[in-house]
ROPA-383472 format. One record per residue: residue in one letter; x, y negated, z of N, C-alpha, C in turn. Coordinates in steps of 0.1 Angstrom, whole numbers, padded with zeros to 4 digits, always signed. Atoms other than C-alpha are relative to their C-alpha. Layout:
% ROPA-383472
AXYZXYZXYZ...
% end
This chain:
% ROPA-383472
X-0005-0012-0007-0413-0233+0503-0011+0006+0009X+0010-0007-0009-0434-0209+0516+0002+0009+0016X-0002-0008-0010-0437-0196+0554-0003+0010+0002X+0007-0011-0005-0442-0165+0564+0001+0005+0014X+0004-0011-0012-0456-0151+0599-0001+0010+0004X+0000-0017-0002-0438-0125+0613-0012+0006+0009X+0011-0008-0011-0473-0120+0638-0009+0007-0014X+0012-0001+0008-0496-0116+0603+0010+0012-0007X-0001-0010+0005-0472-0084+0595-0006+0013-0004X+0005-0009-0002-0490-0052+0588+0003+0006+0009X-0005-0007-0010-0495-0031+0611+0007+0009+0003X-0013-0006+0000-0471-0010+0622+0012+0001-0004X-0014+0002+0006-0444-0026+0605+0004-0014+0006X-0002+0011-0014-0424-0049+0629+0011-0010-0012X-0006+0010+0008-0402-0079+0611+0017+0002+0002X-0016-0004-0001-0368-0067+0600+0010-0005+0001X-0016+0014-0002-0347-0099+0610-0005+0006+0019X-0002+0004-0012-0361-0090+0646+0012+0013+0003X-0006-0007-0012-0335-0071+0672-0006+0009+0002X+0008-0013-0001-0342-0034+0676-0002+0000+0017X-0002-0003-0018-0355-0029+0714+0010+0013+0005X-0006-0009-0003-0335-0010+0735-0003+0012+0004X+0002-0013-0005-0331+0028+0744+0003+0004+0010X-0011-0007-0008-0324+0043+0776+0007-0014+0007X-0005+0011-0006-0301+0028+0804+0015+0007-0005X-0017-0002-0004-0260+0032+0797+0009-0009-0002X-0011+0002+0005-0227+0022+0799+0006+0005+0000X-0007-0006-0005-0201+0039+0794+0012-0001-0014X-0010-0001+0012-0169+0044+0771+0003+0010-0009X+0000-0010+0012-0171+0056+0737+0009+0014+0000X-0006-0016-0001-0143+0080+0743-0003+0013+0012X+0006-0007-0005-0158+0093+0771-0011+0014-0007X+0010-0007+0011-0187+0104+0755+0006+0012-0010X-0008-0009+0010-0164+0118+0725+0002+0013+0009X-0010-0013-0009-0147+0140+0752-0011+0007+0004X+0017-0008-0003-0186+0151+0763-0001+0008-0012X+0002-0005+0007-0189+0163+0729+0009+0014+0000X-0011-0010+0002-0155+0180+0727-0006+0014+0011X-0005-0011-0010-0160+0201+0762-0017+0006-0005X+0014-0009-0002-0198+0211+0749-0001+0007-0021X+0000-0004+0014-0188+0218+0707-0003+0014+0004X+0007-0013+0004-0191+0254+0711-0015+0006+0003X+0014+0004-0002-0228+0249+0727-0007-0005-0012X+0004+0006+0004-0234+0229+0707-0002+0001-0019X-0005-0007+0009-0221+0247+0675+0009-0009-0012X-0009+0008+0009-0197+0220+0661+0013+0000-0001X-0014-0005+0003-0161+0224+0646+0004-0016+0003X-0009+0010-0001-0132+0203+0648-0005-0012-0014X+0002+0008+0006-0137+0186+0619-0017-0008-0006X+0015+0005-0002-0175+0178+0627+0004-0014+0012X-0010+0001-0012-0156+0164+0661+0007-0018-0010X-0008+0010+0002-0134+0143+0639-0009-0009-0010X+0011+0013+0010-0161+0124+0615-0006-0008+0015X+0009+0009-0018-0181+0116+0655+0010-0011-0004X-0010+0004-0005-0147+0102+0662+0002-0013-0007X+0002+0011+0009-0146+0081+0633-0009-0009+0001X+0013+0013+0000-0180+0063+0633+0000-0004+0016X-0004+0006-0011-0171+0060+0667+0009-0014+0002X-0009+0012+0005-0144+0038+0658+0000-0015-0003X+0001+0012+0009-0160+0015+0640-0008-0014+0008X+0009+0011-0011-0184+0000+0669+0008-0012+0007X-0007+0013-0005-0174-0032+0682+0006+0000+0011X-0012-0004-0013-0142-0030+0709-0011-0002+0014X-0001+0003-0014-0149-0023+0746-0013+0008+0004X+0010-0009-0002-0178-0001+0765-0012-0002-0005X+0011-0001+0002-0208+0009+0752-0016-0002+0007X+0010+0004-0009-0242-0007+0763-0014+0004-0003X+0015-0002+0006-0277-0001+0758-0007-0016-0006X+0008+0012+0009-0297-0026+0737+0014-0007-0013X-0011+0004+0010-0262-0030+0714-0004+0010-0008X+0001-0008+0011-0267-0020+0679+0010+0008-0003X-0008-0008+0000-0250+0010+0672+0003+0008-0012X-0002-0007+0014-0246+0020+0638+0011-0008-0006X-0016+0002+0005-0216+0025+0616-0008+0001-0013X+0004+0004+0012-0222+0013+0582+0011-0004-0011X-0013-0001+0010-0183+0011+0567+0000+0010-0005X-0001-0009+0017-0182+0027+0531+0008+0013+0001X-0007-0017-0007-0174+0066+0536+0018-0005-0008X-0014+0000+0005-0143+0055+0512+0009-0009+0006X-0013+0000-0008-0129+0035+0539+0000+0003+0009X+0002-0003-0010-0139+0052+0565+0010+0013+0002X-0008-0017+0004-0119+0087+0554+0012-0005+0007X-0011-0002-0006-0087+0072+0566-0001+0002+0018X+0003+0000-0015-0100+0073+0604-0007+0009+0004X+0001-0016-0002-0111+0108+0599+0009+0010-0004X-0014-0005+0000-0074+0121+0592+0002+0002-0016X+0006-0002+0012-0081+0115+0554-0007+0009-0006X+0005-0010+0002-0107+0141+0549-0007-0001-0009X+0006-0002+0014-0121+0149+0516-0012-0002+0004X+0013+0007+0003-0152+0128+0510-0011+0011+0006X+0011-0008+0000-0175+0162+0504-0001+0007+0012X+0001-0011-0016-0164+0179+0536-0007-0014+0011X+0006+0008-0013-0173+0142+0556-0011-0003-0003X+0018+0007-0005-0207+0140+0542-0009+0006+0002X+0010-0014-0003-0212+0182+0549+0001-0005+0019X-0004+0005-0017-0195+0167+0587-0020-0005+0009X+0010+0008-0005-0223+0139+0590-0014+0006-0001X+0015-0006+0003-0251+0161+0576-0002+0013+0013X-0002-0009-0015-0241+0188+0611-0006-0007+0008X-0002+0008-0011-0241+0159+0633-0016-0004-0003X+0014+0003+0005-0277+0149+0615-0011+0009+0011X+0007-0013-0005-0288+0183+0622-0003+0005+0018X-0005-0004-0014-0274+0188+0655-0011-0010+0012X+0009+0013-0011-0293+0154+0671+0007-0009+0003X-0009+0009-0009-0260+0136+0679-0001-0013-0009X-0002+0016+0009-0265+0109+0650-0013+0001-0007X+0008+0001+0012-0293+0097+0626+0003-0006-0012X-0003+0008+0006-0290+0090+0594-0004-0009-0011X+0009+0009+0006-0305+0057+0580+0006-0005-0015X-0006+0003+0014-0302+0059+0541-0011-0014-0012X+0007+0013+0009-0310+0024+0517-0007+0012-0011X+0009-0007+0013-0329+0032+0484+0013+0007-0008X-0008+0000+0008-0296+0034+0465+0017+0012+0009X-0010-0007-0005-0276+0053+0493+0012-0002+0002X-0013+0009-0007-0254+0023+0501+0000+0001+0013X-0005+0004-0013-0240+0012+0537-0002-0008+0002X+0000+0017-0001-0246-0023+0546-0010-0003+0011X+0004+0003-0015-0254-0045+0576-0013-0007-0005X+0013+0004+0001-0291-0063+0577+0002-0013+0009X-0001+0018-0007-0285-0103+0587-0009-0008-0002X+0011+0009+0002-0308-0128+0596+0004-0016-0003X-0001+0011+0004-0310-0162+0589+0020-0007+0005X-0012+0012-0003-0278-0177+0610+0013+0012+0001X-0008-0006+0003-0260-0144+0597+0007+0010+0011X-0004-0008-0012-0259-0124+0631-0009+0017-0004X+0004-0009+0007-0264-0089+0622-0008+0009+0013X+0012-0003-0003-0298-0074+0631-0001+0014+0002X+0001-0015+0003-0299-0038+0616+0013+0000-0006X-0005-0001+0014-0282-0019+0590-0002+0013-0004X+0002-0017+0006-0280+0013+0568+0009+0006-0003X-0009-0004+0000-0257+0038+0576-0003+0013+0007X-0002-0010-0008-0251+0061+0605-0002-0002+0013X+0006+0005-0012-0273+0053+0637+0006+0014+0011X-0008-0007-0014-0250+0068+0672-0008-0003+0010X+0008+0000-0018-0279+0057+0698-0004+0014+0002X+0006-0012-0011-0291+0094+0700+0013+0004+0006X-0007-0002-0008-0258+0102+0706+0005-0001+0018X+0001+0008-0014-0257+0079+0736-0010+0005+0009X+0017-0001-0009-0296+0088+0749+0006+0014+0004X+0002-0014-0006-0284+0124+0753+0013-0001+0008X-0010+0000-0012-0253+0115+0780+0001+0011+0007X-0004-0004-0014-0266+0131+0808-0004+0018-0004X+0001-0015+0008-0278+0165+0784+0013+0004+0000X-0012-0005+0003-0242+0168+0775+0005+0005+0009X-0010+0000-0012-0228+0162+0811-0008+0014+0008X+0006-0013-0006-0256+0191+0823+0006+0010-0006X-0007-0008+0008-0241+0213+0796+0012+0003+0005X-0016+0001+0002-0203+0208+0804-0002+0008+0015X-0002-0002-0014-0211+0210+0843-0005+0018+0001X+0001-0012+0004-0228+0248+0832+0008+0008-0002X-0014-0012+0000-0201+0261+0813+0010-0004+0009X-0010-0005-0006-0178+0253+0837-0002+0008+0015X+0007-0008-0014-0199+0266+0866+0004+0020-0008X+0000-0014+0008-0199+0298+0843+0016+0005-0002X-0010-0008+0001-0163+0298+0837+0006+0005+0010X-0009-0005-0014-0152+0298+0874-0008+0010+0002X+0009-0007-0005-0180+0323+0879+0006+0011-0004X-0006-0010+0004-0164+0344+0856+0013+0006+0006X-0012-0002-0009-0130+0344+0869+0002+0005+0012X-0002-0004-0012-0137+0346+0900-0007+0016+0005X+0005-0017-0005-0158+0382+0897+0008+0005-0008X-0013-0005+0006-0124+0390+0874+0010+0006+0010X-0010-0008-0015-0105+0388+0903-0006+0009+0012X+0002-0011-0009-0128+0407+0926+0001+0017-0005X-0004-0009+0009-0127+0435+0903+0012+0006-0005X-0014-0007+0005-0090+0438+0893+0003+0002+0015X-0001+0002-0012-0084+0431+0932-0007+0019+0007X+0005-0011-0006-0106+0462+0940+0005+0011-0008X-0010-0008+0008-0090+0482+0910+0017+0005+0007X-0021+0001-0003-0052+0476+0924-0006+0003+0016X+0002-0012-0013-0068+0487+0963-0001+0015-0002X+0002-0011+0003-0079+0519+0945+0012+0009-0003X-0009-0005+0006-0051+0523+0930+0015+0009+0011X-0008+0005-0013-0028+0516+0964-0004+0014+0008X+0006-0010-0007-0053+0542+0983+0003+0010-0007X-0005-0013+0004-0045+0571+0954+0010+0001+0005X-0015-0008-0003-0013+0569+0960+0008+0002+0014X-0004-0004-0017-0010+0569+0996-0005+0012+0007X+0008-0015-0005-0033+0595+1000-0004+0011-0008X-0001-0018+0009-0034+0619+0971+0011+0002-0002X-0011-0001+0004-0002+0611+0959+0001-0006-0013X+0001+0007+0012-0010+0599+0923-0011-0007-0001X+0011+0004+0001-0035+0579+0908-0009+0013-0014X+0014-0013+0004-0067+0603+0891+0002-0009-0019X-0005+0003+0012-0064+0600+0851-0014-0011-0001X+0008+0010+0005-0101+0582+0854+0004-0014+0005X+0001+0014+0001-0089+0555+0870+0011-0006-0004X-0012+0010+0015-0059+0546+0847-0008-0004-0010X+0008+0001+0014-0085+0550+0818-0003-0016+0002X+0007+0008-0002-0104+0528+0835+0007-0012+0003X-0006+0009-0007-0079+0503+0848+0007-0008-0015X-0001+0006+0015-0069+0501+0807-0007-0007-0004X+0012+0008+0007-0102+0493+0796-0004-0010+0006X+0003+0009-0007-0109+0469+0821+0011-0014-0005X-0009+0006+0000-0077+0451+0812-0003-0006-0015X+0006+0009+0012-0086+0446+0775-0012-0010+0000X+0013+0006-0001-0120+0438+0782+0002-0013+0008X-0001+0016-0005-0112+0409+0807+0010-0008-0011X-0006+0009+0010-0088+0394+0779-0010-0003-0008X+0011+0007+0005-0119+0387+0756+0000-0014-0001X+0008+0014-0006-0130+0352+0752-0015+0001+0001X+0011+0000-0002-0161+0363+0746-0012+0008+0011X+0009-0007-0008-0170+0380+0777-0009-0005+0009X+0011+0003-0008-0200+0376+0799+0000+0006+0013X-0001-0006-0020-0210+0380+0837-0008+0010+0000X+0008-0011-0001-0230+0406+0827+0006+0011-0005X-0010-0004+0007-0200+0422+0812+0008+0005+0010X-0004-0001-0015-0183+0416+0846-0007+0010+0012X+0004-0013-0010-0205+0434+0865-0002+0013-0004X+0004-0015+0007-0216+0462+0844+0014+0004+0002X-0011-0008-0001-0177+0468+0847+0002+0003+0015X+0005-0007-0017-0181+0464+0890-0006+0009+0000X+0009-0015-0004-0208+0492+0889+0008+0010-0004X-0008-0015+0008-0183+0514+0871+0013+0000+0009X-0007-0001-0013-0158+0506+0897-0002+0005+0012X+0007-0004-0011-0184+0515+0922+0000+0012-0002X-0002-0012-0004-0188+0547+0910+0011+0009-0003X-0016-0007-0004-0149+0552+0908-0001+0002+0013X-0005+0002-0017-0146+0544+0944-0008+0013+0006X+0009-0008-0008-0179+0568+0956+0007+0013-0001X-0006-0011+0010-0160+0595+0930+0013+0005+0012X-0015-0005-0003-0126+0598+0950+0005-0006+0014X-0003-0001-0013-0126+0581+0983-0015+0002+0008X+0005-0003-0008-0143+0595+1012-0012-0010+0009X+0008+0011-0005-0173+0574+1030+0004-0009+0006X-0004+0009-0011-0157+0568+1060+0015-0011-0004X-0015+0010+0004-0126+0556+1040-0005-0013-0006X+0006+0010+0010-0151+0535+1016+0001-0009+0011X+0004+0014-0011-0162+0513+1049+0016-0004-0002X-0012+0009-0010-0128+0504+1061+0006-0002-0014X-0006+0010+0014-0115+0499+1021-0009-0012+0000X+0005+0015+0004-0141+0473+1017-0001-0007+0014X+0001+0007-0006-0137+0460+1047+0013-0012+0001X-0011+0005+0000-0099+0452+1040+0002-0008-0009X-0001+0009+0012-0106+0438+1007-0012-0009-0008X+0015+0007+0001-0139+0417+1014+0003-0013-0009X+0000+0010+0005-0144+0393+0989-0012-0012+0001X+0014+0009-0002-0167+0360+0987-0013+0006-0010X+0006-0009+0007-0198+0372+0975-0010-0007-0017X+0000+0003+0008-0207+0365+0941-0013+0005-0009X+0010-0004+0011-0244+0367+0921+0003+0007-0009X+0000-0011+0011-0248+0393+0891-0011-0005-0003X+0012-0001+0013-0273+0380+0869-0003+0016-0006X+0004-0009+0004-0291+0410+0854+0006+0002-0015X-0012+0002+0015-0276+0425+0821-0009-0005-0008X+0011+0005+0010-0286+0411+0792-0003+0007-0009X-0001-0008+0007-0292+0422+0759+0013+0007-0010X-0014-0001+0007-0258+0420+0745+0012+0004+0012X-0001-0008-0009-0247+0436+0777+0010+0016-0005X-0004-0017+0011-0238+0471+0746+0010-0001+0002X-0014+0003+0005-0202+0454+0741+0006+0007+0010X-0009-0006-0009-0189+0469+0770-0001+0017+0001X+0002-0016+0001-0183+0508+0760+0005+0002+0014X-0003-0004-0011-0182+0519+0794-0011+0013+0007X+0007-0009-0006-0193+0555+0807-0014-0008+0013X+0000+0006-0010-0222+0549+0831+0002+0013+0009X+0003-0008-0013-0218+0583+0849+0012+0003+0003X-0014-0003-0004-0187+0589+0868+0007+0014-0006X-0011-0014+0006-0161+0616+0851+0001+0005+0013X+0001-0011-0019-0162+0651+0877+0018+0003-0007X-0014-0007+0005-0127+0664+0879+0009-0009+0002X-0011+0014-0003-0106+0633+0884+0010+0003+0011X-0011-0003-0003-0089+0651+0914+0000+0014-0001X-0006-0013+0003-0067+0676+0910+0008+0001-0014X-0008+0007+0008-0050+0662+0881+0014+0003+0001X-0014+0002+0002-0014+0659+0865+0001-0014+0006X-0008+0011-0008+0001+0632+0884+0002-0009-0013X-0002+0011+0018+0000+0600+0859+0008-0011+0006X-0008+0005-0004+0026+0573+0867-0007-0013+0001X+0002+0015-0005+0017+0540+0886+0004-0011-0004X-0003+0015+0002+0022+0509+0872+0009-0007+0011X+0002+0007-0018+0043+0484+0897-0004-0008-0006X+0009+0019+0003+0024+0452+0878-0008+0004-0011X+0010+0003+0010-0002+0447+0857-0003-0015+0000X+0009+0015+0004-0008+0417+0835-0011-0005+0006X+0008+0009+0003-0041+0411+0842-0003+0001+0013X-0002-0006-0020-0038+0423+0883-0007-0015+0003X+0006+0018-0013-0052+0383+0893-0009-0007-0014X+0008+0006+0008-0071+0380+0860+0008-0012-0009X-0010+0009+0009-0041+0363+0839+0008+0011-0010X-0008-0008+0014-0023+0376+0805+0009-0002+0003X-0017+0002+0001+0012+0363+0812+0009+0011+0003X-0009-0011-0004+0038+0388+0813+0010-0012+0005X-0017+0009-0007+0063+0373+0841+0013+0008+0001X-0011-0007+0002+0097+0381+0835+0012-0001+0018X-0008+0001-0011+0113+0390+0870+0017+0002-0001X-0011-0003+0000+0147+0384+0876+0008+0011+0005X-0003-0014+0001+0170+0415+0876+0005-0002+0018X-0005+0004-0016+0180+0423+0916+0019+0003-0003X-0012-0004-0003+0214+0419+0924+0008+0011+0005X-0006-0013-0007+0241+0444+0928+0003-0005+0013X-0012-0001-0013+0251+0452+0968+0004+0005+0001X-0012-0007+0001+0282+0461+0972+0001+0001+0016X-0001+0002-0016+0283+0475+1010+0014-0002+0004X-0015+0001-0005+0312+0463+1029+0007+0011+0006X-0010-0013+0002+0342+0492+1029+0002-0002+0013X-0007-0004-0010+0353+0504+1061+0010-0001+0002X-0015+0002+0002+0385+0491+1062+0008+0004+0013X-0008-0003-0010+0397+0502+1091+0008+0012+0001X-0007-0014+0003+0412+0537+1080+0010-0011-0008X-0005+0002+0012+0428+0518+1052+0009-0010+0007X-0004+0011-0006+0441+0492+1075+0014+0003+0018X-0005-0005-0011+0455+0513+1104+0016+0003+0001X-0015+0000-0003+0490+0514+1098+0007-0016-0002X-0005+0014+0006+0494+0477+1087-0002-0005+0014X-0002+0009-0012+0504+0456+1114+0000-0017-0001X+0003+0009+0004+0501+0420+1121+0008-0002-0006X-0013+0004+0004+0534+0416+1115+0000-0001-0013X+0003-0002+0014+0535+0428+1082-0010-0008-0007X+0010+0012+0010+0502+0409+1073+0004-0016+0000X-0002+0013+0003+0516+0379+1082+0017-0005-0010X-0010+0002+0008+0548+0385+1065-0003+0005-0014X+0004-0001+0017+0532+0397+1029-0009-0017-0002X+0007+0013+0000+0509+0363+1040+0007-0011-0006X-0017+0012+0003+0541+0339+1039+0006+0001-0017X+0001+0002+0018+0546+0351+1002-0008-0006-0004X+0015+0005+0014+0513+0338+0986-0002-0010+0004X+0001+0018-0005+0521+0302+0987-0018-0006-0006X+0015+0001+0005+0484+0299+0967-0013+0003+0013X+0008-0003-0011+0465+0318+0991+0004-0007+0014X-0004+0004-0013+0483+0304+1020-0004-0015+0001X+0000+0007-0001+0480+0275+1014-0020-0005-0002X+0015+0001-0001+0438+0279+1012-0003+0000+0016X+0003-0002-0018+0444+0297+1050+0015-0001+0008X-0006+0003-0007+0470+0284+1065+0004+0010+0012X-0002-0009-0012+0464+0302+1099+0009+0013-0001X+0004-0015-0002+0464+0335+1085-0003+0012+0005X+0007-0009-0012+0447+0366+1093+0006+0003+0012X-0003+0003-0015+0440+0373+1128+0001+0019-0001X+0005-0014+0000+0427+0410+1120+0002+0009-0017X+0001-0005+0017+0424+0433+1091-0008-0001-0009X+0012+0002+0008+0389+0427+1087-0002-0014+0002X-0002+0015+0004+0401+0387+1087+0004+0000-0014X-0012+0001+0015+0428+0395+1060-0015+0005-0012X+0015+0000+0011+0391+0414+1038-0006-0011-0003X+0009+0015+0002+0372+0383+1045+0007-0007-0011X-0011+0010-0004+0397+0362+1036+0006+0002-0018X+0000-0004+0013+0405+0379+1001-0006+0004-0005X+0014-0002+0006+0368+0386+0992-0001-0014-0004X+0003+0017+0001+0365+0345+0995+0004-0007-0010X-0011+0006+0005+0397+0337+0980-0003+0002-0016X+0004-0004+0010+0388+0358+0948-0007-0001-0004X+0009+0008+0008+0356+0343+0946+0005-0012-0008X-0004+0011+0006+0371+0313+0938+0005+0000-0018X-0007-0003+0018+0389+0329+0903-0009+0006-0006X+0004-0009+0009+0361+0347+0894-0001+0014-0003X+0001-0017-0004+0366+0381+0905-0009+0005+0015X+0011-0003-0008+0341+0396+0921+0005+0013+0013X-0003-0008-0012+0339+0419+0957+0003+0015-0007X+0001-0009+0001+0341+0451+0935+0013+0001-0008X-0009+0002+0012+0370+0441+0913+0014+0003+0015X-0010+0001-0012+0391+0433+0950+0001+0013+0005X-0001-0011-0003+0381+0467+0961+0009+0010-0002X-0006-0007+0005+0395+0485+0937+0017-0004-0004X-0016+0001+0003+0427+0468+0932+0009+0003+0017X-0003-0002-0015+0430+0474+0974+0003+0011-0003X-0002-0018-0003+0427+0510+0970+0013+0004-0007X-0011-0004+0008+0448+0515+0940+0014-0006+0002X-0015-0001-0003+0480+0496+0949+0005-0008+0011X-0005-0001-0012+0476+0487+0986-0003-0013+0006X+0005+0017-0004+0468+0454+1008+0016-0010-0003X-0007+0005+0005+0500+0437+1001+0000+0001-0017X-0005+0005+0019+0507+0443+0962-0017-0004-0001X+0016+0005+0008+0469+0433+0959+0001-0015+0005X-0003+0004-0005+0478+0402+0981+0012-0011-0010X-0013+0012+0006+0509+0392+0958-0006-0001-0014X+0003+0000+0018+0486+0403+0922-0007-0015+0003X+0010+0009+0001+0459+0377+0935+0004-0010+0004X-0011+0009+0001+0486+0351+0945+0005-0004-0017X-0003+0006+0009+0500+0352+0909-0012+0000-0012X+0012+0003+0010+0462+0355+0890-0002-0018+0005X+0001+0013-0005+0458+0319+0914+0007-0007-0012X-0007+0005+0007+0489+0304+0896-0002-0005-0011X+0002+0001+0019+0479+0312+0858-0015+0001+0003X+0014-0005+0004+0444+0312+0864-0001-0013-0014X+0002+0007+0011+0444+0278+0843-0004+0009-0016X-0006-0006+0013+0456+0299+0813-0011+0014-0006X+0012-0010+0000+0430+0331+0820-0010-0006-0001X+0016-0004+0004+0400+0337+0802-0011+0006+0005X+0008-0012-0008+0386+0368+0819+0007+0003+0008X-0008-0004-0016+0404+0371+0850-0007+0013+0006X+0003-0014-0005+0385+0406+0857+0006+0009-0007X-0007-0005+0013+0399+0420+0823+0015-0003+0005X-0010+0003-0004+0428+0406+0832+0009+0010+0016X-0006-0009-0012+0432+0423+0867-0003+0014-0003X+0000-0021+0001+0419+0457+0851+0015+0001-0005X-0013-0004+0007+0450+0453+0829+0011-0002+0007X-0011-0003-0008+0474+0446+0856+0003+0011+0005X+0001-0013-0003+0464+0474+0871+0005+0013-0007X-0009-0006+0012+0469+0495+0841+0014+0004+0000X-0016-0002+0001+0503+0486+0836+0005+0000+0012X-0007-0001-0009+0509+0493+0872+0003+0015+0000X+0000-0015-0002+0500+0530+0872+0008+0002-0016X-0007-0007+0012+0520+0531+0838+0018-0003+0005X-0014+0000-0009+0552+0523+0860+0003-0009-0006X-0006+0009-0002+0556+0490+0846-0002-0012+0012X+0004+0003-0012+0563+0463+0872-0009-0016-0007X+0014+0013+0002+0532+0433+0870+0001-0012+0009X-0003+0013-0008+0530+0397+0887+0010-0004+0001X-0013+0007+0004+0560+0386+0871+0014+0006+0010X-0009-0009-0014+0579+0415+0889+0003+0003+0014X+0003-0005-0016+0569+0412+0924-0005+0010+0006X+0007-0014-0007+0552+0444+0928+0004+0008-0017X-0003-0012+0013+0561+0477+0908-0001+0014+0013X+0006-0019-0005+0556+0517+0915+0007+0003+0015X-0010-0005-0011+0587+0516+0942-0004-0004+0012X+0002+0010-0011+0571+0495+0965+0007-0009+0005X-0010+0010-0008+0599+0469+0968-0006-0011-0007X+0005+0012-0001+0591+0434+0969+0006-0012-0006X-0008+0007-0001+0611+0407+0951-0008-0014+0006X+0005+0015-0010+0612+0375+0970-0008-0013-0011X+0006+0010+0005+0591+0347+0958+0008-0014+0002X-0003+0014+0002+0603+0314+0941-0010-0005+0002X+0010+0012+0005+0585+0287+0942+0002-0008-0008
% end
């Protein structure tokens, strides 16, 4: 048996049972990382399903965080590797891995024959192998995390000269109409185009401002100097760099010289909201305002009725009586008192009204006594009291005969 000395190798070629030295210092967890990729793919110019091959050779590395000086190559056979890339057709995961090649995030170490396979030394601890080497992935960590921490510097940057912008748009808007009376047809134009334009995804801060300067010379256009101080004093925002435009700066069709003529105008109608008023697309759906129904003057209507009488129509309506016992003190007790009571069935303060007017505080007193009774049995108890009503003015008598056209009263069973 012959020895061989790995020191007497050629030079520059190191002995392929040794241990690859290590790269770089990290630890950290493979999904991490992944998620580094994800928040820098469009930087970076990689799709989802570039994303989902990573993901995979990711996979295959031996459980638990990632370290430096651990071999890091995936070397399971693309044909069983496809199921742990959502089964993706072979030719698309080996256009995936040839991106990922390109891009810097993997290398890829191919045998003569363009197999997969690990590289073991003598006591079968695996050394190398030939596949799909993930340490550059790893070495560029803190590249990625500079990346991510950029665009998101960039996105609040954006947003936030969004809102000074729409913000100074909707004061403009506020000041036309307090003080000319409408707003000027340029700055609707302008309050349109602005509105498209900030929906974009692909808009830039140099997009954002070029649209500020055109705001600026709305504002010079139509309010007055001494008015300009004290608007921007009321609507001072934090102040926020403009990078210079760039070259791709064109996208924003936007006049640069202010439109002459803007007052004196047809009166153009005000908005009360705008979508994008705080730099958001949502259309919020406000709930509708309630009707008020103002409380009737009852005291014309009430001025011949005596207690007496209210407490003797009261003593009939063993239903209601028995909710108020006492019974009313006043006339505007006895309203209270059958505004309340009527909530209870489902008839509303405007339903009670009208049955007061039309056939009097008593017969309305003995109708809503016998709706109590049968309410079990009622469906629409509003429909229902229109139609008693109805058949009152048609001269039949309603509430199982206790009230009719003559005004007499039959006495109440129980």
């Amino acid at each position: 048996m012959t020895y061989i000395n790995p020191s007497v190798m050629l030079a520059g070629h190191k002995d392929p049972l040794c241990q690859r030295p290590a790269k770089g210092q990290f630890h950290i967890d493979r999904w991490e990382v992944l998620q580094l990729v994800k928040d820098t793919a469009a930087v970076l110019g990689l799709s989802d399903r570039d994303i989902a091959v990573l993901g995979a050779h990711l996979s295959v590395l031996p459980k638990g965080p990632i370290k430096s000086g651990q071999l890091l190559m995936s070397f399971m056979q693309v044909s069983a590797i496809l199921p742990r890339a959502n089964c993706m057709e072979e030719r698309g995961f080996r256009r995936s891995e040839t991106r990922l090649d390109e891009t810097g995030l993997v290398a890829r170490k191919l045998s003569a024959n363009g197999r997969r396979f690990a590289v073991r030394d003598a006591s079968g601890r695996i050394v190398d192998a030939y596949g799909i080497d993930l340490e550059p992935l790893f070495l560029r960590i803190d590249e990625l995390r500079e990346i991510r921490a950029r665009l998101e510097e960039d996105r609040q940057r954006k947003r936030a000269l969004i809102s000074r912008v729409t913000a100074r748009l909707s004061e403009l808007k506020r000041w036309s109409t307090d003080h000319i009376g409408y707003v000027p047809d340029v700055l609707s134009d302008l309050a349109l185009l602005l509105r498209n334009l900030f929906r974009r995804k692909t808009i830039s801060v140099s997009d954002i401002c070029e649209a500020e300067k055109r705001v600026d010379a709305i504002e010079v256009q139509i309010i007055p100097k001494p008015k300009q101080e004290a608007l921007s004093a009321t609507a001072e925002q934090p102040t926020l760099p403009c990078p210079a435009p760039s070259q791709n700066s064109d996208r924003l069709h936007i006049p640069s010289e202010p439109v002459d003529g803007c007052i004196g105008k047809v009166p153009c109608p005000v908005a009360d909201k705008s979508a994008a008023d705080a730099g958001h697309i949502d259309r919020h759906i406000e709930s509708k305002r309630k009707e008020y129904i103002k409380r009737p003057a009852i005291g014309s209507r009430t001025a011949d009725l005596k207690l007496s009488d209210l407490r003797g129509a009261w003593s009939m309506c063993i239903q209601i009586s028995s909710f108020y016992p006492d019974g009313p003190r006043t006339a505007q007790d006895l309203w209270d008192k059958l505004v309340e009571f009527s909530s209870f069935l489902g008839l509303g303060q405007k339903s009670v009204l009208n049955a007061v007017t039309e056939i009097g505080w008593r017969n309305a007193l003995l109708v809503l006594d016998y709706i109590a009774q049968k309410i079990a049995t009622i469906k629409a108890p509003q429909a229902y009291l229109a139609k008693m009503l109805e058949s009152y003015h048609q001269g039949d008598a309603i509430a199982a005969g206790r009230v009719c056209r003559t005004g007499q009263y039959a006495r109440h069973v129980a």
